[in-house]
N, C-alpha and C positions, 0 to 999 in steps of 0.2 A: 718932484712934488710928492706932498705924504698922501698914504692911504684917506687919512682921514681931510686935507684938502680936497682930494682926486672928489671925493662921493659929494662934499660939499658943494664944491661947484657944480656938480652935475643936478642936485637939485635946488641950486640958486634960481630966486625968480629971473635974474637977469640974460641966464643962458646967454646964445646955446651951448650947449656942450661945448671943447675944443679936445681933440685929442692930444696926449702930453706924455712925457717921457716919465714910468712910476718906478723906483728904486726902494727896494728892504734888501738890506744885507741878509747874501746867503741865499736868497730865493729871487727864481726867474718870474719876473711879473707880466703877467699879458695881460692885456684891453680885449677883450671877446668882442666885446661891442658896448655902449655908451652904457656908462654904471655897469659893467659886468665885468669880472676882473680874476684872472686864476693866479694862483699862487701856487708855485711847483717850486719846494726845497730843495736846492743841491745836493742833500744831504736827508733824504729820505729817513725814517727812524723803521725798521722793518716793519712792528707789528703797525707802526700808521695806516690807516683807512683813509677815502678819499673820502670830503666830508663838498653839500652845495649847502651854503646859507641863504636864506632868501629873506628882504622884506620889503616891506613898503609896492605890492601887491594891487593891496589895496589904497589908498593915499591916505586915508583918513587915520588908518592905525598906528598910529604915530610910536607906541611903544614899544613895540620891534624896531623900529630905526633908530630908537637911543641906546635901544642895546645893542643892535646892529654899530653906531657909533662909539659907543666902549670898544669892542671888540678892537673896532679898527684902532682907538688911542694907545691901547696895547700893545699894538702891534709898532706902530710907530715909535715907542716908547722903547722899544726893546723889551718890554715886560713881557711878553710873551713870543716865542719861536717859532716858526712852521713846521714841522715835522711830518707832514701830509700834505698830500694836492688841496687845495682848499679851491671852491669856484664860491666870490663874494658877488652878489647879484642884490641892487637895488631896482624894485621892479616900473610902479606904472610914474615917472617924475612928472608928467603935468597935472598928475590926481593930486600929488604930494604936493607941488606948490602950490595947488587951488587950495588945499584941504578937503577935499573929497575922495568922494571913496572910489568913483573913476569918471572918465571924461566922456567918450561914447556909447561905450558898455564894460558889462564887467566881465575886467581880464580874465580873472581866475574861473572862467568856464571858456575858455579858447582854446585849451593847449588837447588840440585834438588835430593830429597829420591828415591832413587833405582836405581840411572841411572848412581854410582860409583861402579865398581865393586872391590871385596881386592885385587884383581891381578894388577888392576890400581897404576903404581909405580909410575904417574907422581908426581912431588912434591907435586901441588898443589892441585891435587887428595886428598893426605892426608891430608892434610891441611883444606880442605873442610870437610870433616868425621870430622874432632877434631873440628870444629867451629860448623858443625852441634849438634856434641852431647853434646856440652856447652850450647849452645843456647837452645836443648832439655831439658836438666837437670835444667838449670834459672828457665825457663818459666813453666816447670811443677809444680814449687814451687812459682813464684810470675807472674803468668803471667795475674791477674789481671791488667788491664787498663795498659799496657806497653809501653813504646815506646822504639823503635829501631832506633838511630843516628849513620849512616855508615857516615862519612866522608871523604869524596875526593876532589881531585882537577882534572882539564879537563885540557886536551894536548893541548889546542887550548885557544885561549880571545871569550871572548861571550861577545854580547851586554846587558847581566845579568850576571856579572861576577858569583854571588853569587845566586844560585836557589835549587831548591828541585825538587827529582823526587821522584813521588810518583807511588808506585807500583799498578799493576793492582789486584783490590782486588771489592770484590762486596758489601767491606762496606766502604760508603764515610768517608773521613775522617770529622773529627766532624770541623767547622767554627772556635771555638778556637783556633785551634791547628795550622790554617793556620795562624792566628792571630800572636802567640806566636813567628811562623817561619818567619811573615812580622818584628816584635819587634827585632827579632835576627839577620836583616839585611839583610835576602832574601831577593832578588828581581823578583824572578819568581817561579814559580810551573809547572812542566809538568809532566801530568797523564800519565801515561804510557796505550797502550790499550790491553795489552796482555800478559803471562806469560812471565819474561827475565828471572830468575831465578839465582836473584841476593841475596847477602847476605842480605838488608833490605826485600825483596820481599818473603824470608825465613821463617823470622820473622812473615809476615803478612799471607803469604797464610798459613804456618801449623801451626800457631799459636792465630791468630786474634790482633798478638798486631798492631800498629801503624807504621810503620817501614816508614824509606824515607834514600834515597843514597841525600847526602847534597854535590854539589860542590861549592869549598870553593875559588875558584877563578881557578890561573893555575896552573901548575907542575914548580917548581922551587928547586934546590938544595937544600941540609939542609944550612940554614944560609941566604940565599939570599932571603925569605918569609916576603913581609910586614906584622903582625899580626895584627895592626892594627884597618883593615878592620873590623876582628874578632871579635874583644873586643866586640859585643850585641851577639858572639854565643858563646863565653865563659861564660857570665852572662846566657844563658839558660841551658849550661850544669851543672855550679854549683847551681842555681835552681834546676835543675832533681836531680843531687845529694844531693843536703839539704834537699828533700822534702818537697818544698815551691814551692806555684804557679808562673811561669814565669809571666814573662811582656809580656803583650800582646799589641796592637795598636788599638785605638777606631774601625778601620774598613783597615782587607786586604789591602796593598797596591802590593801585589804581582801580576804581571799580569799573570793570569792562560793558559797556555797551554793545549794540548791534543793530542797526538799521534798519526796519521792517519793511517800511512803506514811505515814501514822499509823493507831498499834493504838491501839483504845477497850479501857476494859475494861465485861466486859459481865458475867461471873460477879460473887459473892460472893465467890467463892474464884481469887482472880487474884493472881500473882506476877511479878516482872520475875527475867530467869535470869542477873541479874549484880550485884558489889557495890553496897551503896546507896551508896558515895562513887566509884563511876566519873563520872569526868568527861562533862562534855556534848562534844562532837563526837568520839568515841571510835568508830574506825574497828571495825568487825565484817565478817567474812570470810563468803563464799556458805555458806550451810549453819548457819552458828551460832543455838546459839538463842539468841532476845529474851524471850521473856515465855509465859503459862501461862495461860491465861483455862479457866474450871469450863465455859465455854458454849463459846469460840472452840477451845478445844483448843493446841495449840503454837504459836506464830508464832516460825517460824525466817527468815534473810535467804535473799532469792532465790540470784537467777545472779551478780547482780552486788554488789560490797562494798556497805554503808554507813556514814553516819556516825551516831548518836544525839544527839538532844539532849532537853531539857528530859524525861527519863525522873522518872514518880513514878507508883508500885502506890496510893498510897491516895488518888487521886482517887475523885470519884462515881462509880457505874455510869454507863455512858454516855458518860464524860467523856475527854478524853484521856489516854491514858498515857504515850504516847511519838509521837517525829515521826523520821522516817527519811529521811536528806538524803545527795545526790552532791555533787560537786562542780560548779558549775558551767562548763562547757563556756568555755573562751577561745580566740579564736582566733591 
């Protein structure tokens, strides 16, 4: 069966899954676990890196999984060669066939060791466990100089349509690499200041590979995604997969963010105090308000501006609502 069958069926509404014998010339193919799939060349290229592609996370972001599906027609095709450990990973498939964005809760704050218990039946509970112990099994075998591309799209337009969130981790990321992610069409970068314990942020904090959550523009049905845009982050991912150095840009043109502060919501009765179609990085002035929590009371901005991003009232209690970010400092 081809790459691009093997993921097909795994997110057909008709399931379930069947495991199946998967063949590319030249490379050892393993099944980690259902939609999760490592690629080891027989024939390694030296400077290759081990690269994890991730998408469909979330179910609803549909335009990472058509790029995620190029990839694979590529690869099938013979048009492109593995030349690196590649680990391909489609993430939450009952969100995907609902169309939603997940089924019990949202996966992409799970991937945290010790804090799923086995009695935990929500979906993505388990879902979370089988990504984590792919991701454990890769990188104990090529976790030299790794990087981790989660791919997503945002509920919302941003004044950067296309950016990088880079996990909170206490080793900067190396200048190249922002290079390579300015070459590939990003337009912005925001550090994150604290553990979220996201599926890239996995990768980096118990691993030390390079991990970053890439949104790829907005949420849009299967079929209605301009790819487009994309075309310089498909040439990095068949890069990582060839192992062959990406295209880089003489000098960053991403404008760097940084995380200040994020409001939870913690009432029943919580609001955000501005349109639901503002844009993500939407500067707000000292004083303005942000949000309305029945427990927290008002959260207005301090002294100094901010920007918002990834703003949404109907998460869980608990859960993030919103991330509050400056600019970061250049000299």
């Amino acid at each position: 069966m081809s790459l691009s069958d093997y993921f097909a069926d795994f997110i057909a509404p008709e399931g379930p899954h069947q495991v199946v014998a998967l063949r590319l010339p030249g490379v050892r193919v393993s099944e980690y676990a259902p939609g999760v799939v490592a690629l080891e060349p027989a024939a390694a290229i030296e400077a290759g890196a081990p690269t994890i592609i991730s998408a469909g996370i979330h179910g609803d972001e549909t335009a990472p999984i058509e790029l995620f599906g190029e990839l694979l027609a590529a690869l099938d095709a013979g048009q492109l060669r593995v030349g690196a450990p590649v680990l391909l990973i489609l993430g939450n498939r009952r969100a995907i066939v609902a169309g939603r964005r997940y089924i019990d809760t949202n996966l992409n704050r799970l991937f945290q060791r010790d804090s799923l218990t086995l009695d935990d039946d929500r979906f993505e509970a388990g879902r979370a466990r089988e990504l984590m112990s792919a991701v454990d099994r890769f990188l104990a075998e090529h976790g030299a100089q790794a990087l981790h591309l989660d791919m997503h799209t945002a509920i919302r337009d941003s004044r950067y349509p296309r950016f990088a969130v880079e996990p909170f981790s206490d080793t900067p990321t190396p200048a190249r690499l922002w290079r390579q992610l300015s070459a590939a069409g990003l337009q912005a970068g925001l550090s994150q200041h604290c553990h979220s314990w996201t599926f890239s942020h996995y990768s980096r904090h118990y691993h030390g590979a390079l991990g970053f959550t890439l949104e790829l523009g907005r949420v849009a049905p299967f079929g209605a995604n301009d790819l487009e845009p994309l075309a310089p982050m498909f040439d990095l991912l068949r890069s990582r997969v060839a192992g062959v150095a990406p295209q880089e840009t003489s000098d960053s043109g991403l404008i760097r963010f940084t995380v200040v502060e994020e409001i939870r919501r913690q009432g029943d009765d919580f609001s955000l105090a501005f349109s639901d179609d503002i844009a993500n990085f939407t500067r707000f002035e000292p004083g303005e308000l942000l949000a309305r929590d029945s427990e927290q009371g008002e959260h207005r901005v301090g002294d100094e501006a901010v920007h918002i991003v990834f703003p949404n009232a109907a998460v869980e209690r608990g859960a993030r609502a919103l991330l509050l970010a400056r600019p970061l400092a250049t000299a």
